[in-house]
C-alpha positions in Angstrom: 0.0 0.0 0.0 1.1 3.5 -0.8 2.0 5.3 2.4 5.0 7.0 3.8 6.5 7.9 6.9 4.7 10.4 9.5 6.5 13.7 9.4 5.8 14.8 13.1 7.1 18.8 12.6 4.2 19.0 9.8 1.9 22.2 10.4 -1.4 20.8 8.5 -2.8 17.5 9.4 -5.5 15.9 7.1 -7.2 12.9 7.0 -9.7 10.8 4.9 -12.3 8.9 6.6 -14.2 6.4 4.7 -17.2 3.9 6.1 -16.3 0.3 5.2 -19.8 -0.2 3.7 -19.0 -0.5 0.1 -16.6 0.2 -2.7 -15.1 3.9 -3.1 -18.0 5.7 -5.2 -17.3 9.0 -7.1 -18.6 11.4 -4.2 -15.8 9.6 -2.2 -13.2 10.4 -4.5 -14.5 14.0 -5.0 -13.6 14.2 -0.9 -10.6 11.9 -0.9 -9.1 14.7 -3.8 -9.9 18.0 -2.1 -8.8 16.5 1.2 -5.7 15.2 -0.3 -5.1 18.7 -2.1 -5.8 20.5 0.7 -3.5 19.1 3.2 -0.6 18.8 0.3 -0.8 21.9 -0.8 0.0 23.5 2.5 3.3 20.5 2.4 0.8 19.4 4.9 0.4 15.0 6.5 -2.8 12.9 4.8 -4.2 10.6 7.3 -6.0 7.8 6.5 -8.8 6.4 9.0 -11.3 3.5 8.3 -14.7 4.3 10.2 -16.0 1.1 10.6 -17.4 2.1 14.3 -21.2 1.1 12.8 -20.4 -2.9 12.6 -23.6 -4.0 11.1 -23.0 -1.3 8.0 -19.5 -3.0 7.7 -19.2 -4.9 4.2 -16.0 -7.4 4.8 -13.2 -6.5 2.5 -14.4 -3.2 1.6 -11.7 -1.8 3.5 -8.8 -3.2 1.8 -10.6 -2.5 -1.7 -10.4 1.1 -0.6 -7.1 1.1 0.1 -6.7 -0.4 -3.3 -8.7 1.8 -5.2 -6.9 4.7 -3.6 -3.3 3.4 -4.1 -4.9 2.7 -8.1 -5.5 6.9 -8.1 -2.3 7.6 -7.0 -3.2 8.6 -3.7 0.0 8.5 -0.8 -1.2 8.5 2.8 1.1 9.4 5.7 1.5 6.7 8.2 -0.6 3.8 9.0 -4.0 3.2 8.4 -6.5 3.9 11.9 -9.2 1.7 12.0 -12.1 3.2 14.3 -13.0 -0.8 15.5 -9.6 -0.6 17.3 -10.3 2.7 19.3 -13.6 1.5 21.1 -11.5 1.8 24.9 -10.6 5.6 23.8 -14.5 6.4 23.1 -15.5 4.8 26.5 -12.8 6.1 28.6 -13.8 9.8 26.9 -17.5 9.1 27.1 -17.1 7.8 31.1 -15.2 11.2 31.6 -18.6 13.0 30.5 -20.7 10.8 32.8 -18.4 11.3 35.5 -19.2 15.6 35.0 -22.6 14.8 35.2 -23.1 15.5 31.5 -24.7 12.4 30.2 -27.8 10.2 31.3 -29.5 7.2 29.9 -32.2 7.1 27.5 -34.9 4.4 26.6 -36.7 6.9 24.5 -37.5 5.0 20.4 -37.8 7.3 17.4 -41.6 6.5 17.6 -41.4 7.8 21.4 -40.5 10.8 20.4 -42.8 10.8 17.3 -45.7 10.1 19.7 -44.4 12.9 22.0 -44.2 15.4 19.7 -41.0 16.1 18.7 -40.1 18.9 16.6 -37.8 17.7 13.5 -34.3 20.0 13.1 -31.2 20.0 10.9 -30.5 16.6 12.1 -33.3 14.6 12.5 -35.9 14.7 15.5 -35.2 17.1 18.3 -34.8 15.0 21.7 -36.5 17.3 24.6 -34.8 15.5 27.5 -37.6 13.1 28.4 -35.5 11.0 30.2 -32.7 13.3 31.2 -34.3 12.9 35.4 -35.3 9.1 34.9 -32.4 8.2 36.3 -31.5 4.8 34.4 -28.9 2.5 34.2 -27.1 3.1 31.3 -27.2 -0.6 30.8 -28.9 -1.3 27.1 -30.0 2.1 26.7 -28.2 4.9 24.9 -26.2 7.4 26.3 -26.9 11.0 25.5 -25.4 13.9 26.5 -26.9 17.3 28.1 -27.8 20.4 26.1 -30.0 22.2 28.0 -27.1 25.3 28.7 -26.4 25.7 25.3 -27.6 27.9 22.5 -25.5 28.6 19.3 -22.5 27.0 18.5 -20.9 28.3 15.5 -18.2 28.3 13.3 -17.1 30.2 9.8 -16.4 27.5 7.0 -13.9 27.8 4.3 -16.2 27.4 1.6 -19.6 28.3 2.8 -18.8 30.9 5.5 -20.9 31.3 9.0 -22.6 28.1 10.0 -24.5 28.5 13.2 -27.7 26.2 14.9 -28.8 26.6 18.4 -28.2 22.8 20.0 -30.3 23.0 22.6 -33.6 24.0 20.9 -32.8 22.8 17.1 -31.0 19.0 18.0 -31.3 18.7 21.8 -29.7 16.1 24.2 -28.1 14.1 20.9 -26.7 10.3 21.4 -23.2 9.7 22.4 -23.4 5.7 22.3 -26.3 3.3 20.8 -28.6 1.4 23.2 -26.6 -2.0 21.4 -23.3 -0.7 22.6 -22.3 1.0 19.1 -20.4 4.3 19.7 -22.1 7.5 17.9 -20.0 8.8 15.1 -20.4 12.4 16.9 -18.6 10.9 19.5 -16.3 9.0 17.8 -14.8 11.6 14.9 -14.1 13.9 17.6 -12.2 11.4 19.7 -10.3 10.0 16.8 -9.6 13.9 14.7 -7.6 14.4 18.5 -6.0 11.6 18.8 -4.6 11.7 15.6 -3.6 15.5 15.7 -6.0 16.3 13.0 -6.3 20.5 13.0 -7.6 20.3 9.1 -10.6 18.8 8.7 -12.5 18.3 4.5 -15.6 16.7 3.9 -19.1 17.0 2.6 -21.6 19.3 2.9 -24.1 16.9 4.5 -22.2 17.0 7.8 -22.1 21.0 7.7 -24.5 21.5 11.0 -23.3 18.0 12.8 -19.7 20.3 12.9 -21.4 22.6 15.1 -22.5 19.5 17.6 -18.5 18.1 17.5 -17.2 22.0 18.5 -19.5 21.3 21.6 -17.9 18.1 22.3 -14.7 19.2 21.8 -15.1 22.0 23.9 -16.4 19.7 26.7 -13.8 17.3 26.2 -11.2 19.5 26.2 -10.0 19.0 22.9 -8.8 21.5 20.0 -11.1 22.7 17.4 -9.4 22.2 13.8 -10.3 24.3 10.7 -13.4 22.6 8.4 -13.8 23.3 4.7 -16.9 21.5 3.9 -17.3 20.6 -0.1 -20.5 20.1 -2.0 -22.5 17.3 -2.8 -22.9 15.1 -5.8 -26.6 14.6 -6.0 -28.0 11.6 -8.1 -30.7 11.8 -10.9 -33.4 11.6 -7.8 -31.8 14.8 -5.9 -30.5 12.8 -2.9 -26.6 12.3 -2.0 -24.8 9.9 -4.0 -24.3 7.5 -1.8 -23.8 3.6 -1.3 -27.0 3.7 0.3 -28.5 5.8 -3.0 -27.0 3.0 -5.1 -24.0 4.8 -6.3 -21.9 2.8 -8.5 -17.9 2.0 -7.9 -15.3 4.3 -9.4 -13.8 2.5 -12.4 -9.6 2.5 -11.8 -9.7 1.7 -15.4 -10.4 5.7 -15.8 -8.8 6.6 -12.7 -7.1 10.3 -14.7 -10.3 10.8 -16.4 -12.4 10.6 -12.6 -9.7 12.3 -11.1 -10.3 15.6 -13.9 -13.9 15.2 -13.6 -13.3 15.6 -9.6 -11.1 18.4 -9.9 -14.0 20.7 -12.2 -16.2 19.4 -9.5 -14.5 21.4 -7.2 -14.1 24.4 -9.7 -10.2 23.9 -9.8 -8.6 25.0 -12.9 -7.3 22.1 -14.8 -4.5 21.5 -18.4 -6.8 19.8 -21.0 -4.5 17.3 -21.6 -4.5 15.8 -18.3 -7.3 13.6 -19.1 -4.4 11.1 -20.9 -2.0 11.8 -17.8 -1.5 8.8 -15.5 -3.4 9.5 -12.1 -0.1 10.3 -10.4 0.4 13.3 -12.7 -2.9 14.5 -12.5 -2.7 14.2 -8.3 0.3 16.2 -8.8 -0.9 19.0 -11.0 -3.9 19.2 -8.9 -1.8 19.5 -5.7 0.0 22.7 -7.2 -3.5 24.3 -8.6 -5.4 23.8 -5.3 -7.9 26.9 -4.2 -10.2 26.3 -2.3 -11.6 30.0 -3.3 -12.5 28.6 -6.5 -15.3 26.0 -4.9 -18.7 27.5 -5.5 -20.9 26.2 -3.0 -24.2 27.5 -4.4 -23.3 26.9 -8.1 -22.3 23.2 -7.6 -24.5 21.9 -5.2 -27.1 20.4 -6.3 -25.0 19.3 -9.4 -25.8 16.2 -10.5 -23.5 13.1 -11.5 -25.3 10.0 -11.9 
């Protein structure tokens, strides 16, 4: 596999954070690039991190096709590969830390509970309004959720789409840290793993835009450092939604890795030579790389564009 030795005195640290669930689709790629870009073009470290925390979603093998499909691009990560399934003491040593402050309770409540109770929908699904946040139950098979009730806005300005703000407490609410089955929350999770790993520059889709604002809480109850985000925008399919595994996005074709890689790079609104199409996929990385500006992504303009 194509990586290469940690520089510890780098300034920017990266990283690229697929879900084992399937092969590497064309919105993956778009991220993997601009990530990859970002972080290089700053002479910058790009992590690699398989987040395989949701074990049911976890196809076997997918992982090392990624890693195949990425060394086919031409892609070079820095160090060795972290695998979120190997991290699962850090999450509950971190999350025991909250419980300990008094910032977490159990929760029994369903999704039909709360549907039946009235709950308001947000940003991010179905506001919880701290049913059982004086129940007092043992957080033994039931999820663990932490306490929102004294904040309001959390904020942060993005590189690419500027001020993002939501109030927590009255928009999300008390949100899950760990599953009633035991499974970690990826809120929890990516935070843990972004500080472990010394991540202080973080690219990735759009779709996780106001879920940033929930991970500066964390962080800033955890202790941890806030890194920069530059979110990018999505690839929509022919029905509108995300291209996704779970929207039946098809797998990238190594076959055209230079051509994908071109495609990827107007995505993003990077300028590009026109001959780079017959280029091998190192070559085009490395062109792309020295081009990189992130001023050039249009949010609004290439949002809802539409791949598949």
């Amino acid at each position: 596999m194509k990586s290469v030795l940690l520089n510890k005195d780098a300034a920017i640290i990266g990283r690229f954070a697929p879900t084992p669930s399937g092969p590497l689709h064309f919105g993956s790629l778009v991220a993997a690039l601009a990530s990859y870009c970002h972080s290089k073009s700053q002479q910058g470290q790009w992590l690699l991190r398989i987040e395989d925390v949701d074990t049911p979603r976890v196809v076997r093998g997918s992982d090392r096709q990624i890693l195949q499909v990425l060394e086919a691009f031409g892609f070079e990560w820095d160090g060795a590969v972290m695998y979120q399934s190997d991290q699962f003491e850090c999450y509950e040593s971190r999350l025991s830390d909250l419980i300990e402050l008094e910032l977490c309770y159990a929760c029994e409540c369903s999704r039909r509970t709360l549907k039946q109770a009235g709950a308001k929908i947000g940003p991010l699904g179905l506001n919880y309004p701290g049913i059982c946040r004086d129940r007092n139950l043992d957080p033994k098979d039931h999820s663990i959720r932490i306490i929102t009730e004294s904040v309001r806005t959390s904020g942060f300005t993005d590189q690419v789409f500027g001020p993002i703000e939501i109030n927590i407490h009255a928009q999300v609410g008390d949100f899950v840290l760990r599953r009633a089955d035991g499974i970690y929350a990826y809120h929890l999770a990516v935070v843990v793993d972004d500080a472990q790993q010394g991540i202080n520059q973080i690219v990735r889709g759009a779709d996780l835009l106001e879920s940033t604002c929930l991970h500066l809480y964390l962080q800033q109850v955890l202790g941890l450092p806030a890194p920069g985000y530059l979110h990018i925008p999505l690839i929509k399919n022919i029905r509108g939604g995300k291209l996704s595994k779970q929207t039946g996005a098809t797998a990238v074709d190594t076959t055209q890795a230079s051509a994908l890689l071109v495609s990827a790079m107007r995505f993003l609104g990077q300028s590009i030579e026109p001959d780079m199409d017959h280029a091998g996929p190192e070559e085009v990385i490395n062109h792309a790389v020295k081009v990189w500006d992130p001023a050039n992504i249009v949010p609004e303009a290439n949002y809802n564009k539409t791949i598949l």
